[in-house]
Every structure is written in C-alpha cells, then in structure tokens.
C-alpha positions as CSV (number, residue, x, y, z in Angstrom):
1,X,-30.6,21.4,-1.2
2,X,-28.8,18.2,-0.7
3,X,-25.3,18.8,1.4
4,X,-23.2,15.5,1.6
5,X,-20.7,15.2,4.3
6,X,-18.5,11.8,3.3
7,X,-16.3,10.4,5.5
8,X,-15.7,7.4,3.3
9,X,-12.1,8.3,0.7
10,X,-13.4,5.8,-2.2
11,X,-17.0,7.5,-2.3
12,X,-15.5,10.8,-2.0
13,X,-14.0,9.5,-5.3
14,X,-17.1,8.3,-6.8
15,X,-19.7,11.0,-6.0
16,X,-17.1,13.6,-7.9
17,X,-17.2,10.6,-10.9
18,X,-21.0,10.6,-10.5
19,X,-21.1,14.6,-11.1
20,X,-22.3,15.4,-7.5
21,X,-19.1,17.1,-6.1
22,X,-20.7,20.8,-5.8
23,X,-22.8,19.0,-3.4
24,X,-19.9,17.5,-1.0
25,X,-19.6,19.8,1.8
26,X,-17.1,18.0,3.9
27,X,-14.7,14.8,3.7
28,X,-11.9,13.5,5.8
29,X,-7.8,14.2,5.1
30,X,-7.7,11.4,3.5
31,X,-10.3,11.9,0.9
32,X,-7.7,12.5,-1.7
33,X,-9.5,12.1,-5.2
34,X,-9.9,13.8,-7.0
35,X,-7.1,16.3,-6.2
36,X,-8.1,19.3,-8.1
37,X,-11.7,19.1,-6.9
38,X,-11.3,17.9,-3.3
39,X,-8.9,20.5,-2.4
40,X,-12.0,22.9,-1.8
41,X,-14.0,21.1,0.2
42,X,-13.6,21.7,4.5
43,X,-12.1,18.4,6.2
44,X,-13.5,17.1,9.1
45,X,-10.7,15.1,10.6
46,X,-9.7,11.6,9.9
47,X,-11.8,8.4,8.6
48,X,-11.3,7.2,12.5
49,X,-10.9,11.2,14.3
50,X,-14.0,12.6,12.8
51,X,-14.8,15.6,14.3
52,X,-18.5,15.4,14.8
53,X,-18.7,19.3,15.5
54,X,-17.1,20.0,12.3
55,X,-19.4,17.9,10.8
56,X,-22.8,19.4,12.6
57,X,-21.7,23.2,11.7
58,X,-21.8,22.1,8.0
59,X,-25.8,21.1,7.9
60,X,-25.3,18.1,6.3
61,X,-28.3,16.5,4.7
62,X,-26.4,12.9,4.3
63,X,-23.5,11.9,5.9
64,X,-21.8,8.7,4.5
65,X,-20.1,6.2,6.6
66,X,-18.6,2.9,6.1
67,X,-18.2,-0.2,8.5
68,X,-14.8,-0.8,8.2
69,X,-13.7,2.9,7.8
70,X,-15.8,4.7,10.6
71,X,-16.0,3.8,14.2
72,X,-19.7,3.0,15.3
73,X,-19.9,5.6,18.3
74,X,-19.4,8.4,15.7
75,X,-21.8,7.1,13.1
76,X,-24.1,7.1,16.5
77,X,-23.4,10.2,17.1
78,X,-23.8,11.6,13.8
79,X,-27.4,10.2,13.7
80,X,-28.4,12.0,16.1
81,X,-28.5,15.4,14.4
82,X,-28.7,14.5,10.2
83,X,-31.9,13.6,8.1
84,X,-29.8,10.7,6.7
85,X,-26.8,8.4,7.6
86,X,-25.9,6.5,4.8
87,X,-23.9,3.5,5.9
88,X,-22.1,1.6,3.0
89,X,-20.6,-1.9,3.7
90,X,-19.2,-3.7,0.2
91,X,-17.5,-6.7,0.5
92,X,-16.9,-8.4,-2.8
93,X,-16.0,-7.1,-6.0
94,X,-19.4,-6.9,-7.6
95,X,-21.1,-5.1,-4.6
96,X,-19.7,-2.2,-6.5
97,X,-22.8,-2.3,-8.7
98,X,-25.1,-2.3,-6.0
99,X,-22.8,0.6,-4.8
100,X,-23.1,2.8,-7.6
101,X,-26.9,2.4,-7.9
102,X,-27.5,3.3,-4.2
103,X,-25.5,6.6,-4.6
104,X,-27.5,7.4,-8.2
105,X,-31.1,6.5,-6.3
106,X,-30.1,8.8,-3.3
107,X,-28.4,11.6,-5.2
108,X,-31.0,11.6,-8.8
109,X,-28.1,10.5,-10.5
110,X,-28.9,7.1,-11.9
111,X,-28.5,7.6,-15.2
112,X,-24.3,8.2,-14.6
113,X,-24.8,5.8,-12.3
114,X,-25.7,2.8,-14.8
115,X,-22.5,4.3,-16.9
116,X,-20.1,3.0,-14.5
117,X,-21.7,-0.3,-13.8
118,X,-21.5,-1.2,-17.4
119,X,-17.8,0.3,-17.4
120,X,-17.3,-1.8,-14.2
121,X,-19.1,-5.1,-15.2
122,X,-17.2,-4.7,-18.5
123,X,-13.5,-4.9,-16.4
124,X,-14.9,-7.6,-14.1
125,X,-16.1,-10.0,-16.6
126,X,-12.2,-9.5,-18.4
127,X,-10.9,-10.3,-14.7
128,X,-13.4,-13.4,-14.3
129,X,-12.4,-15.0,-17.7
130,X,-8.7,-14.9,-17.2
131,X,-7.6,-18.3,-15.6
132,X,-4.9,-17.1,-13.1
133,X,-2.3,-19.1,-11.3
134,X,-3.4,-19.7,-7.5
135,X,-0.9,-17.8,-5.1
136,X,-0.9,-17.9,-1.1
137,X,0.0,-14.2,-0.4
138,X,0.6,-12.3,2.9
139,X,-0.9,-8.5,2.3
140,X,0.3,-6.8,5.1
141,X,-1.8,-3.6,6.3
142,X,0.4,-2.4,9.0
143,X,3.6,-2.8,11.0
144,X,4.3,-2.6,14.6
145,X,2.2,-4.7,15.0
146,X,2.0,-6.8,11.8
147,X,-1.4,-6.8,10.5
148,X,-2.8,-8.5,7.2
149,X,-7.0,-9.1,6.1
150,X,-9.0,-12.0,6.7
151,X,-10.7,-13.7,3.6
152,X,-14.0,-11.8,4.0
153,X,-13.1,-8.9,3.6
154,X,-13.6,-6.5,0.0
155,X,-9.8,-6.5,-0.2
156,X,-9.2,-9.9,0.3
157,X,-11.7,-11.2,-2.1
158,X,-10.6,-8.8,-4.8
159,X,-7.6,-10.6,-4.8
160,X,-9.0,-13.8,-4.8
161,X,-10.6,-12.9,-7.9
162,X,-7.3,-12.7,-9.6
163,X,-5.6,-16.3,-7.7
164,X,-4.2,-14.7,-4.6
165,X,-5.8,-15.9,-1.9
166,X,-4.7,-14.3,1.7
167,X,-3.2,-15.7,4.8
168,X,-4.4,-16.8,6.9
169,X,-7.5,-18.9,5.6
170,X,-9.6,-18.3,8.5
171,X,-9.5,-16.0,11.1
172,X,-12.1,-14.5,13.8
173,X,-10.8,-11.2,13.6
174,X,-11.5,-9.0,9.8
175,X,-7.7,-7.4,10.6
176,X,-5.6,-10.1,12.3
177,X,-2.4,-9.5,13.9
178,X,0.8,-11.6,13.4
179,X,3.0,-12.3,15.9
180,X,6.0,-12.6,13.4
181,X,5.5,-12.6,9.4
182,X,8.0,-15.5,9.1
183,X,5.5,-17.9,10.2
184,X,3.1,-17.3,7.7
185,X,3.2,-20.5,4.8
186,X,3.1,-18.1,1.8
187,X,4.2,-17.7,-1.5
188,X,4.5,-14.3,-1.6
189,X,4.1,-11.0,0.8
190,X,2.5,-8.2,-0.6
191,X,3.1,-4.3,0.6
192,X,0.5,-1.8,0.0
193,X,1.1,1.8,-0.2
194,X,-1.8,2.5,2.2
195,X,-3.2,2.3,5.0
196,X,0.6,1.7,6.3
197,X,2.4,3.5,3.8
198,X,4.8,0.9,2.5
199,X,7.5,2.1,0.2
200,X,10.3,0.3,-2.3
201,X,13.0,0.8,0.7
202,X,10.8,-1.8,3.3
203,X,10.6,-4.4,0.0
204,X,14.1,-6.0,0.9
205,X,13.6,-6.0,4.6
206,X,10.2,-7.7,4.5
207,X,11.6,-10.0,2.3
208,X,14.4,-11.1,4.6
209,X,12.2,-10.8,7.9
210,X,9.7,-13.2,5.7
211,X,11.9,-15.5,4.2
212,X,9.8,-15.3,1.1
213,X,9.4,-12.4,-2.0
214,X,8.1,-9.5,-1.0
215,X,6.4,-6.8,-3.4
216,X,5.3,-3.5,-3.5
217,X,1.4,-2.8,-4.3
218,X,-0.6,0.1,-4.8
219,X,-2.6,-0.4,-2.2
220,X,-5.8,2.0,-3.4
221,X,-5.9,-0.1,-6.5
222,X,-6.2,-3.0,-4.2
223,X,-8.9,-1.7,-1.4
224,X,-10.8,1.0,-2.8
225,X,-13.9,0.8,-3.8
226,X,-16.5,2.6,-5.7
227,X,-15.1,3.7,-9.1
228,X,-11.4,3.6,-8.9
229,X,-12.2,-0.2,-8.5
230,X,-12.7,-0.3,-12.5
231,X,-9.1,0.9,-12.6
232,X,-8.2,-1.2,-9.7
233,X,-9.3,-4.6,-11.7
234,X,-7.1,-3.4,-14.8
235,X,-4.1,-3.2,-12.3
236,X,-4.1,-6.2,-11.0
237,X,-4.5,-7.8,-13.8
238,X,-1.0,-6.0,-14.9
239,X,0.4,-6.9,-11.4
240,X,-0.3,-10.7,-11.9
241,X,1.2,-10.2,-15.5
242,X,4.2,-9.3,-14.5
243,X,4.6,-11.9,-11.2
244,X,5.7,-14.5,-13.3
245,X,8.7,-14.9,-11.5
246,X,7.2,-15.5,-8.1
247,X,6.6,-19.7,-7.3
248,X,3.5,-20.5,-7.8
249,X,1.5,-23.3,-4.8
250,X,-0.7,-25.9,-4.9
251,X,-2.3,-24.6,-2.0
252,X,-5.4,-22.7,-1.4
C-alpha cells in the first residue's frame, strides 16, 4: 500500500486535490491545506526541522521533498531508509503541468491529473494574453535581515508573468539579502503574508523605510505551487487590476 510522507505545503495541497489524501501519512506544520482534511494527518516538524525519526516510524513508501523547501542533509538522510524520494524542483509557472503529471504517474492518478492541467493551462493562457504594465517591484521574504527572490526563482517568474519583474535583476544568491530596502530602485515593494508573515500594520512602515508604496500580498497565491497556483494566476490578475494607482517604469 502506497504511504506518502510530504514535506512539501503546496503538494500536500495538491495530492488532497488529486484524491490521494487517505494515502498521506505525515506532512510538516505548515502543510495547511486543506484544513479539514490535513488536520488528521501526524506532523513531522517543519519544512526546514524535519524530524527524520518521525518520519522513519511512519513506513513511508514516498517521501516528497523540494529544493528550495527542504534542506539536502535531511533529503540524504531520508534516502537512506524509503523505497522512493521524490524530489520536486518547479521553477516557472508552467512546470506546474509537468508537476501534476509526475504526481498522477507515481500515485495512478493521471486521469485527475490531466483535469488540473487543462484547469491550469486554461488560467495561464488568460494570464499570457493580458498585456500588463511593466513594474520594478521589491517582494520582500523576510525581515531582520531584509530578504527578497532573485529572478530564477518560481516566485519571481510568476510575477514576471504578470509585468512585475523583481529586484534586483541579477543576483548569485536565489534569496538575497539587502542591506537597507531604501536602496533598492523600485516602483513598488510588495509584502507577502508568508514565509515572513507580513500584515496590514508593517504596510506604512515599509513604505516610509522604502521611500516607495508598499502593499500587502497573499503570499501563497504568489509562491505556491501545484494546484492553488490556478487560483494563484486568477489573483494576481485581480492584484494588478486594482494597482492602478502605483507609477508605472520604463525599466525592466
């Protein structure tokens, strides 16, 4: 019998969406969605604090890691003792559809599988038609220190797809630190509810520290993955509806 251990939030999400959550055996904290069904199933500490003991008492047939989310020495670890380590690495919008068809071919679900990419391909070719006005945005991930996403990244080039490109423009590092927000040549800073969990009361203080406007985002609709990125393209759509107000640069 198949027993999946994810350690990934967003695929948590989408193996319930593909009809496979009687099979998920363990998750992290913050493998939130869906809250009803989640609730049940044993955490095994954080996305970074995975408890690999936790994990090897379960009898996990698959565990699913990410490259971003998980740290390499546990994912090590982990393949020590389980038939299969799934490791998951998207980084553009439409590696969702190679996504969904990995988790259908693994889990004998591709039939559900092929509904979603036909729900998602249907969102993204909305996004991709739209001609939006290009914006030079700072998407902070963190404070203390100040930390934003470089432009290869998932999240960063789901924005793009809807004319915010991030600062800076190139970077070595996939998270960069800042030094001090006020130096970054922006139109706009952008305050996600997650990982750091920005809320309306930081949105005038940023702005001041910044020198430039400063919104709040919902930061899941923004990084996540796997099927609440069909969702995720709607909202940003709605979120650059309603940014009319913000100055708009010539800059890339």
């Amino acid at each position: 019998m198949t027993r999946i251990v994810s350690l990934v939030p967003s695929i948590t999400e989408l193996l319930c969406d593909l009809g496979l959550a009687a099979q998920i055996v363990g998750r992290t904290g913050f493998c939130i969605h869906p809250r009803d069904v989640v609730r049940r199933i044993p955490k095994v500490g954080g996305t970074k604090s995975v408890n690999v003991e936790k994990i090897r008492a379960l009898g996990p047939t698959h565990v699913i890691v990410n490259v971003d989310e998980n740290e390499k020495p546990t994912a090590d670890a982990i393949a020590q003792f389980v038939p299969h380590l799934v490791v998951t690495h998207p980084l553009a919008p439409l590696d969702n559809l190679a996504l969904y068809r990995q988790m259908g071919v693994l889990f004998g679900v591709e039939e559900r599988a092929e509904a979603l990419c036909a729900e998602f391909q249907q969102a993204y070719d909305r996004a991709a038609a739209e001609s939006y006005p290009p914006r030079r945005v700072l998407y902070l991930i963190w404070k203390k220190p100040w930390m934003t996403v470089a432009r290869e990244t998932y999240l960063s080039r789901t924005l793009a797809l809807f004319g915010m490109n991030t600062f800076p423009a190139e970077s070595e590092a996939r998270y960069p630190t800042l030094d001090a927000i006020s130096q970054a040549e922006v139109d706009l800073v952008l305050l996600p509810t997650e990982p750091y969990p920005f809320r309306s009361r930081d949105v005038a203080g940023v702005a001041a520290l910044s020198g430039k406007p400063a919104r709040l985002i919902d930061g899941e609709m923004t990084s996540w993955y796997g099927s609440r990125a069909i969702r995720g393209l709607a909202y940003l759509e709605d979120f650059v509806r309603k940014m009319g107000s913000v100055p708009i640069s010539s800059a890339r």
